[in-house]
C-alpha positions as CSV (number, residue, x, y, z in Angstrom):
1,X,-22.7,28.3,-20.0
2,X,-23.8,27.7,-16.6
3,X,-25.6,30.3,-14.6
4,X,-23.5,30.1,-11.6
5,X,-20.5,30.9,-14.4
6,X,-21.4,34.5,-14.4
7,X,-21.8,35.4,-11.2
8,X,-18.2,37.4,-9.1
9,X,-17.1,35.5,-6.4
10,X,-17.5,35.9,-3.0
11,X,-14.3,37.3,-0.8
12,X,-14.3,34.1,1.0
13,X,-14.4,31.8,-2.3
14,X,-11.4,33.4,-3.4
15,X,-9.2,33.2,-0.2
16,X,-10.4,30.1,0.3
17,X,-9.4,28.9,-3.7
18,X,-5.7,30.8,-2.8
19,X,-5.5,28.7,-0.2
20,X,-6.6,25.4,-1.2
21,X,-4.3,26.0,-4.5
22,X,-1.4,27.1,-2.3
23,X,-1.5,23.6,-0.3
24,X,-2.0,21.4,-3.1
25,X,1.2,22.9,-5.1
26,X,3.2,22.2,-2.2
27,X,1.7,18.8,-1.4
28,X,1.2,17.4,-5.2
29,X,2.8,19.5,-7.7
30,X,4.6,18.0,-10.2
31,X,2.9,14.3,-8.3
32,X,2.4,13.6,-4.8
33,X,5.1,12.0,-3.0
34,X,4.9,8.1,-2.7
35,X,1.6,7.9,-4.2
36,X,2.4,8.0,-8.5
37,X,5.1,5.9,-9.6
38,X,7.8,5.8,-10.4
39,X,8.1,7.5,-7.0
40,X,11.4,9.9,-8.0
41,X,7.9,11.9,-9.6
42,X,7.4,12.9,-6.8
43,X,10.7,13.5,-4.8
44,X,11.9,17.0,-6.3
45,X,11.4,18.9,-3.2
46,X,12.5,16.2,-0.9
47,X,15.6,18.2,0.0
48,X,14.5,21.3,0.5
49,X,11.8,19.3,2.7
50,X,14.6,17.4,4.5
51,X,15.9,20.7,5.5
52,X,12.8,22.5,6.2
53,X,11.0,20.0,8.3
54,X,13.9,19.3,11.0
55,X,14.5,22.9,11.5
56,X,10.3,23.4,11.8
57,X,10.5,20.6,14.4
58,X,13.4,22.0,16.7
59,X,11.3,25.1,16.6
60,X,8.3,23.5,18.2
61,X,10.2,21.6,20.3
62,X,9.0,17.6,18.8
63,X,12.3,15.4,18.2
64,X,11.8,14.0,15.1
65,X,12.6,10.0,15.1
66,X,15.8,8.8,13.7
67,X,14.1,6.2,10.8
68,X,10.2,6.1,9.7
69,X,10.7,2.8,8.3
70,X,8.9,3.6,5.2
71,X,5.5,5.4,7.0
72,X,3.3,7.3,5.2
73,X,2.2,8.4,9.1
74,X,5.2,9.5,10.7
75,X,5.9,12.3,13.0
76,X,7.9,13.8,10.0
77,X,5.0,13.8,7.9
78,X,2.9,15.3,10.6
79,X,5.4,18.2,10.8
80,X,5.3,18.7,7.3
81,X,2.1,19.0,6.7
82,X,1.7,21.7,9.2
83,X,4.6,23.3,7.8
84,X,3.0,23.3,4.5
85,X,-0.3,24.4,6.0
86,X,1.7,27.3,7.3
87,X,3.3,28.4,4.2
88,X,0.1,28.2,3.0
89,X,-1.6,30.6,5.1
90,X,1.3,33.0,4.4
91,X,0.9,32.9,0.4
92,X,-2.6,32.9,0.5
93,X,-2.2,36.6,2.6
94,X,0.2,37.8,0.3
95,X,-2.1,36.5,-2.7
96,X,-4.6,38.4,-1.0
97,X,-3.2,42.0,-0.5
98,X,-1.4,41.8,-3.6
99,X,-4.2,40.5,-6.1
100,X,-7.5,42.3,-4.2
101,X,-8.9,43.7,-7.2
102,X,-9.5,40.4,-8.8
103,X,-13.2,39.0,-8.6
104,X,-12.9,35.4,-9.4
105,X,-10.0,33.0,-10.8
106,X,-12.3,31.0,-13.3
107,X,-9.6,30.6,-15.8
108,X,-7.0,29.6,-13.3
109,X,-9.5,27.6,-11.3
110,X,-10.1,25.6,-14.7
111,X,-6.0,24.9,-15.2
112,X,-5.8,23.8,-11.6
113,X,-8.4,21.5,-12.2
114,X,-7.0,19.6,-15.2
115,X,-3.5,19.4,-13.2
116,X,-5.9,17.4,-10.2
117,X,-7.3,15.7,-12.4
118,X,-4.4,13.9,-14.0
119,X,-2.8,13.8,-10.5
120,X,-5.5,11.9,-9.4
121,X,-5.9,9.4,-12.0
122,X,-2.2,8.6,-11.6
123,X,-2.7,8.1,-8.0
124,X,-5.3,5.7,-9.1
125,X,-3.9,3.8,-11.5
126,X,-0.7,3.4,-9.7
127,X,-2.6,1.7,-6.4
128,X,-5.2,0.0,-8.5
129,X,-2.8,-1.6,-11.0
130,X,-1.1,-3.2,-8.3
131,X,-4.3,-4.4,-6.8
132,X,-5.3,-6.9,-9.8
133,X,-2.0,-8.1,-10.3
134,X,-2.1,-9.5,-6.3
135,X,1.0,-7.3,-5.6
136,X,-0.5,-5.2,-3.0
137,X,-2.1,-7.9,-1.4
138,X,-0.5,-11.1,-2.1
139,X,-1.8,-14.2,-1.1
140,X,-1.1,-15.6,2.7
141,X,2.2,-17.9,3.1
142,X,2.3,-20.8,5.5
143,X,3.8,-18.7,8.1
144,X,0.9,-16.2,8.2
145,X,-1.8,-19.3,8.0
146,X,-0.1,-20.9,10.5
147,X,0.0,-17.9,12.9
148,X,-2.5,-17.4,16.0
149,X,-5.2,-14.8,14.7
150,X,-4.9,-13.0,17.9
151,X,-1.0,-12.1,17.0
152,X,-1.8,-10.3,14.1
153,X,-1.6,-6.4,13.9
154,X,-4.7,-5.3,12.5
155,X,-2.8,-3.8,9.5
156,X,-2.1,-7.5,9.1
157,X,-5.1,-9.0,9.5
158,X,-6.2,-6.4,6.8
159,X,-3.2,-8.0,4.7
160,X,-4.6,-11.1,5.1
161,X,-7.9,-10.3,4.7
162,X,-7.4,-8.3,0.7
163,X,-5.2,-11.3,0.0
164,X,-7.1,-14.3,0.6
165,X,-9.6,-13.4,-2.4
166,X,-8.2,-12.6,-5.3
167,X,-11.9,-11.7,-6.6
168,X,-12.2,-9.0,-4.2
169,X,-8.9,-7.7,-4.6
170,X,-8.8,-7.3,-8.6
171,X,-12.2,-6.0,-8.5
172,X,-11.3,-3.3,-6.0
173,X,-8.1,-2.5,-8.2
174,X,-10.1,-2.8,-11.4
175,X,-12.7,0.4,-9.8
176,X,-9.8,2.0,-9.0
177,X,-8.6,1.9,-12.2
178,X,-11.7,2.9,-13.5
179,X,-12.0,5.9,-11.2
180,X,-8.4,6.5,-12.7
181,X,-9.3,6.7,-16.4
182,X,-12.8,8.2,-16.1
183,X,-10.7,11.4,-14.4
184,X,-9.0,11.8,-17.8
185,X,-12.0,12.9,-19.4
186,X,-13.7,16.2,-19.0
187,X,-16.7,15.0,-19.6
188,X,-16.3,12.1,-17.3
189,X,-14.6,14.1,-14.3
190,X,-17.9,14.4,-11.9
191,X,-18.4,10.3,-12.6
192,X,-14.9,9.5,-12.1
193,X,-14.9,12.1,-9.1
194,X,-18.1,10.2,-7.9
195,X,-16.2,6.4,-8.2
196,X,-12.9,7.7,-6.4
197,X,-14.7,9.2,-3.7
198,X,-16.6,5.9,-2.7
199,X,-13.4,3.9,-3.1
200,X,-11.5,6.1,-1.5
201,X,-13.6,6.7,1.7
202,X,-14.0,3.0,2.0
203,X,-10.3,2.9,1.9
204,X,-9.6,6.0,4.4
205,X,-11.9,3.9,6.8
206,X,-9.7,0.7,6.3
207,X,-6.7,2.3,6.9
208,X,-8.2,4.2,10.0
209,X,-9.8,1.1,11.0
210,X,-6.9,-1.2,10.8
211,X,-4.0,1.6,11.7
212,X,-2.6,1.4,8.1
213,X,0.0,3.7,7.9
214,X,-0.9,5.3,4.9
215,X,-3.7,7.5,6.8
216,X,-2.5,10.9,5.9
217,X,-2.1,10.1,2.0
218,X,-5.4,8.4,1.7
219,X,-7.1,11.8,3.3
220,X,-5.4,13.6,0.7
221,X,-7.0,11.8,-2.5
222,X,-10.1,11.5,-1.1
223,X,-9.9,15.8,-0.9
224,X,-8.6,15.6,-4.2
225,X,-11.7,13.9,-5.5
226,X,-14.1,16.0,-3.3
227,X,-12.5,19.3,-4.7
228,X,-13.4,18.2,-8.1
229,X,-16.8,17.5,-7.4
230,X,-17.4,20.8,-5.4
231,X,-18.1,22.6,-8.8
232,X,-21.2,20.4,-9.4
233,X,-22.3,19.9,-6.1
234,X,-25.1,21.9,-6.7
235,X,-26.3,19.8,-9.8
236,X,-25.8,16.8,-8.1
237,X,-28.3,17.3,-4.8
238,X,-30.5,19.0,-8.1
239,X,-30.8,15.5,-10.2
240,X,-30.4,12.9,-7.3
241,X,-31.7,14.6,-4.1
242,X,-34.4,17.2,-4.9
243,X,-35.2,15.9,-8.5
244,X,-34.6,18.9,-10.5
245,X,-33.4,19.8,-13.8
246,X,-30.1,21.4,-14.2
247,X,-27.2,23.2,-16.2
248,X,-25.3,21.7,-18.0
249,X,-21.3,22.0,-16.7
250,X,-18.7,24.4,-18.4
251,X,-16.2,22.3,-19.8
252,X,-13.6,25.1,-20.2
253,X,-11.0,25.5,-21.1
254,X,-11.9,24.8,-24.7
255,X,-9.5,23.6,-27.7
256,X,-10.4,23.7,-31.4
257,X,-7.8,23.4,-34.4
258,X,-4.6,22.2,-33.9
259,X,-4.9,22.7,-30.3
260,X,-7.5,20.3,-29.8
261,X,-5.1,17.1,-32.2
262,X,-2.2,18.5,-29.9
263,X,-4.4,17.9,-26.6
264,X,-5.7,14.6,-27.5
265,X,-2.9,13.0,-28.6
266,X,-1.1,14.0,-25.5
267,X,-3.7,12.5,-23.7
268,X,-3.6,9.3,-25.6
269,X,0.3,9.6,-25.3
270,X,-0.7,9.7,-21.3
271,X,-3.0,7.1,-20.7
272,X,-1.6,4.5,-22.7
273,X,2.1,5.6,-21.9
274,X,0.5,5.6,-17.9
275,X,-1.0,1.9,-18.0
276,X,1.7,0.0,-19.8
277,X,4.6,1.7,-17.5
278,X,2.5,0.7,-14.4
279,X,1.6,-2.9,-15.7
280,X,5.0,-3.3,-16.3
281,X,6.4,-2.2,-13.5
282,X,3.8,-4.0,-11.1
283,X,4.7,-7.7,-12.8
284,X,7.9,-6.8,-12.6
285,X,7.6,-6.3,-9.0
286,X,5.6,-9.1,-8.5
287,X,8.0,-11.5,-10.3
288,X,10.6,-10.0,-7.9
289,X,8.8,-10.5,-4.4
290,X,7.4,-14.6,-5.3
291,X,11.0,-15.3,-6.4
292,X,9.6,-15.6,-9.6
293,X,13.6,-14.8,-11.2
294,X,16.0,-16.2,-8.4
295,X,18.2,-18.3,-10.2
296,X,19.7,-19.2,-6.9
297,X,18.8,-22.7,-5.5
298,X,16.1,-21.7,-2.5
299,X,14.6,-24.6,-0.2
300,X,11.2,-26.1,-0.3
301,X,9.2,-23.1,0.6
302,X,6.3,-24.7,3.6
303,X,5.5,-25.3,7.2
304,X,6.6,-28.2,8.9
305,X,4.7,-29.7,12.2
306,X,7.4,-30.9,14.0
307,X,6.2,-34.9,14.4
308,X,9.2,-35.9,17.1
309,X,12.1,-34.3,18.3
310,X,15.7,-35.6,20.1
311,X,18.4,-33.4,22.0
312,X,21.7,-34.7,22.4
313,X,20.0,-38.3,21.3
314,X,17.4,-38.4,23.9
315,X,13.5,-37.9,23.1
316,X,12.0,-34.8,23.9
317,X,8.2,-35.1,25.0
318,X,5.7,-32.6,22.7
319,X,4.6,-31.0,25.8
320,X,8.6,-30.0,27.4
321,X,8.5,-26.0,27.9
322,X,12.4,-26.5,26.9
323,X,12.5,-23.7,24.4
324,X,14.6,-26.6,22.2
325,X,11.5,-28.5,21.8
326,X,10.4,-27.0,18.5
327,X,6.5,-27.3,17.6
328,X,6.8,-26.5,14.1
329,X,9.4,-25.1,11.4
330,X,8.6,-22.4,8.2
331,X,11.0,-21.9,5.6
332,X,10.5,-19.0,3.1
333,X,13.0,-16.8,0.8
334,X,15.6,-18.0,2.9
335,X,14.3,-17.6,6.0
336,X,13.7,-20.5,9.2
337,X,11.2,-19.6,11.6
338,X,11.0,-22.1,14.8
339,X,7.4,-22.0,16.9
340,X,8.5,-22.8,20.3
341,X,6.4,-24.4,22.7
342,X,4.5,-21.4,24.1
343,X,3.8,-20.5,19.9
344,X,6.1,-18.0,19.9
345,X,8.6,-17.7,17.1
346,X,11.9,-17.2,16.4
347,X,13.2,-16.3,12.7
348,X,16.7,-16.9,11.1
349,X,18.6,-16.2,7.9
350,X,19.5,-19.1,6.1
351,X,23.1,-18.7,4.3
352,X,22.5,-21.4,1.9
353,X,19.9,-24.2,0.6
354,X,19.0,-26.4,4.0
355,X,18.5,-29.5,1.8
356,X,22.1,-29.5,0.8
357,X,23.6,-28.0,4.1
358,X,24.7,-28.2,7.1
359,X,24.1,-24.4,7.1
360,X,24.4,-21.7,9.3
361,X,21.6,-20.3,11.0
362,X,21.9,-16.1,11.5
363,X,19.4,-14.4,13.9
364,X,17.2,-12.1,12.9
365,X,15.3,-9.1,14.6
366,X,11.5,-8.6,15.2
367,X,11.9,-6.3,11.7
368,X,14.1,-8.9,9.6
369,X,17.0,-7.1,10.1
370,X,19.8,-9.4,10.9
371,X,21.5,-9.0,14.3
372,X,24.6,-6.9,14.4
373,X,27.9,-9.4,15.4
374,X,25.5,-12.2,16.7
375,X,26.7,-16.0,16.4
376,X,25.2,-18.5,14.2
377,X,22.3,-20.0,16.2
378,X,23.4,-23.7,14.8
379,X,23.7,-25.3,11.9
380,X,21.4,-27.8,10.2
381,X,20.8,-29.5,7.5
382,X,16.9,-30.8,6.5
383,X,16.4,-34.5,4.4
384,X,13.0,-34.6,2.8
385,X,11.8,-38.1,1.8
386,X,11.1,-38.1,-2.4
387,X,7.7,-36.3,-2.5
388,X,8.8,-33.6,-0.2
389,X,6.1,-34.3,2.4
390,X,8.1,-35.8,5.4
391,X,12.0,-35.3,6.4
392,X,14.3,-34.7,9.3
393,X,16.2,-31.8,10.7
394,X,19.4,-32.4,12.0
395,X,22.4,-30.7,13.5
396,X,23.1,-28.8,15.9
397,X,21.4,-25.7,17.6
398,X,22.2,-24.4,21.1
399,X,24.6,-25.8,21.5
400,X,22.8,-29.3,21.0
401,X,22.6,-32.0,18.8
402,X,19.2,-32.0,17.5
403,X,16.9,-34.5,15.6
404,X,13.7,-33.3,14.6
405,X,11.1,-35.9,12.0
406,X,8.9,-32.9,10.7
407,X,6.0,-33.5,8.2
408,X,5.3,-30.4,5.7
409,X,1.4,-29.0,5.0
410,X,1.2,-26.8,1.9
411,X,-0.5,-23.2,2.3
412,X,-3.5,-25.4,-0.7
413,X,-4.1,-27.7,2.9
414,X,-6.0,-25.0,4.4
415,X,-9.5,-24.0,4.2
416,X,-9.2,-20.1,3.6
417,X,-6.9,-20.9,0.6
418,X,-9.2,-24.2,-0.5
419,X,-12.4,-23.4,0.0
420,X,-12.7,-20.8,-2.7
421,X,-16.4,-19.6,-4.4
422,X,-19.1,-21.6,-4.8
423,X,-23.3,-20.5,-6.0
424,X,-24.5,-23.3,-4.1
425,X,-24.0,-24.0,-0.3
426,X,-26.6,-26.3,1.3
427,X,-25.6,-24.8,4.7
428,X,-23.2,-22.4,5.9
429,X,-19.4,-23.6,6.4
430,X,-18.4,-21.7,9.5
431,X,-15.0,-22.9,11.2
């Protein structure tokens, strides 16, 4: 056993242990929220939370916002993690008076450990599963390669960044999942520790680099990890800092018998039971958000360049500021975005296929939602010539009769989706 085993702890390990273990139970027990699918894991205490939180807010006198929209950074989140710090504090008092006599919590330490542990790893195979199958990060559509660079949000250009490689991005979900499976294992708990604490910092600095709004959860694993390696903190400065031997690590608790088959084969049961659900689930996903299982008829996905245009029959030259004189067309899923002339763009709701229109167009919001009680913007129809490349757009918009010759380049036309790897480069190709 290792020396520092039978040594009592000191007063301010074990507040600090009552503590720690106090936060984590609220914040991951059974799984942390939105971070293990399937995500209802983690939702068993969201009602007591949505009652808690509000009331915590009026009480220090922040107005809470109507929707998060899905933030992992919100103000709500902010409150409740104070709240939960709070609580905290108060059990880890009680703990205190109540359980003074006690000189360490080895056994329960141990426990807590193998509860992190399996927390952690589904934390990591749930975000690094959907990392190699590009769901995370899916590869750039024409409207994104199209887009001015300087328009993009950082979180964005982050987006566009993971999902132009689909090297990078598999092999960052593939450590991930590594990390993950490695965390399993008790004797493989300080390596896997070791792996999702260099992913995971790297990621924390993403997310804080690039305003992801997933800061707060990310801080979370990464503690996770550290926790676990704060047992053998001492053996690692030992072997890879001051070159020293050192004591081997208590494995406790420790199974023999029936106990040990029982153990195993739930753990078997878990990891195999873990990777196929997530797998599943992520290709499912996947197949879902390409359209991959839409029976319905959908138009030719692209971007157009808008070659000529006519209003009400009479040319309108490329350079007009008219906001009718249209610079270039996207469709996607349905949707019809319109660059104006100053590159901005306008996006629409399509309520049917374009190539067998006319149909209407439906104005949508700068977050997708459709405008409440808003007119059609016009109604079109769009002719493409037999290999899809050219057509014309016609109807009418505005209150204009429109004619618009378009020409379409595929999202394969540009050089961050063409250019791909090579060994060799005789010089750098730098646009």
């Amino acid at each position: 056993m290792n020396e520092d085993n039978s040594r009592p702890w000191t007063p301010a390990q074990r507040v600090g242990f009552r503590f720690l273990l106090s936060y984590l139970v609220l914040f991951f027990f059974p799984f942390p929220q939105g971070l293990v699918k399937p995500y209802w894991l983690g939702g068993f205490f969201d009602p007591v939370w949505g009652r808690l939180v509000p009331w915590f807010a009026d009480v220090l006198h922040i107005e809470l916002p109507a929707s998060s929209s899905g933030s992992g950074d919100s103000t709500y989140e902010y409150v409740r993690i104070l709240l939960m710090a709070l609580i905290a504090a108060v059990a880890t008092v009680v703990w205190s008076v109540m359980d003074r006599r006690r000189g360490d919590y080895r056994t329960l330490h141990a426990w807590a450990r193998i509860w992190l542990r399996y927390a952690l790893a589904l934390c990591m195979l749930t975000y690094g599963v959907v990392k190699v199958v590009m769901l995370q990060f899916e590869p750039p559509g024409h409207g994104r390669l199209v887009q001015p660079l300087g328009e993009f949000s950082p979180m964005a250009l982050l987006w566009i960044f993971m999902g132009s490689s689909t090297l990078y991005t598999s092999f960052t979900g593939v450590t991930e999942v590594i990390g993950g499976l490695l965390l399993f294992f008790r004797r493989t708990t300080t390596l896997g520790a070791l792996v999702v604490a260099g992913v995971m910092t790297n990621v924390l600095v993403l997310n804080m680099a690039y305003d992801v709004c997933v800061k707060l959860g990310s801080m979370h694993i990464l503690l996770v990890a550290l926790m676990l390696l704060a047992p053998d903190a001492g053996r690692l400065i030992n072997v890879l800092v001051l070159n020293r031997p050192t004591q081997p690590a208590d494995l406790g608790p420790h199974w023999r018998g029936r106990a040990l088959a029982l153990a195993c084969g739930a753990k078997v049961l878990v990891i195999v039971g873990a990777l196929t659900y997530f797998t599943w689930d992520s290709i499912e996903a996947y197949q879902r958000q390409t359209g991959a299982r839409d029976p319905a008829p959908v138009p030719p996905e692209g971007w157009y360049r808008v070659e000529s245009m006519k209003r009400d029959g009479r040319p309108v030259p490329p350079l007009n500021p008219d906001e009718l004189r249209w610079q270039a067309i996207s469709l996607r899923n349905g949707i019809l975005a319109v660059s104006g002339p100053d590159g901005s763009w306008r996006r629409y709701k399509t309520d049917g296929d374009l190539t067998r229109g006319p149909v209407n167009l439906l104005p949508l919001n700068d977050k997708g939602d459709l405008v409440p009680d808003a007119p059609a913007a016009g109604t079109l129809t769009l002719t493409l010539s037999s290999d899809g490349t050219t057509g014309t757009l016609t109807g009418v918009f505005g209150g204009h009769t429109v004619n618009a010759a378009v020409c379409r380049r595929n999202p394969a036309d540009f050089p961050l989706m063409s250019r791909g790897f090579r060994w060799i480069i005789e010089e750098p190709y730098f646009r």
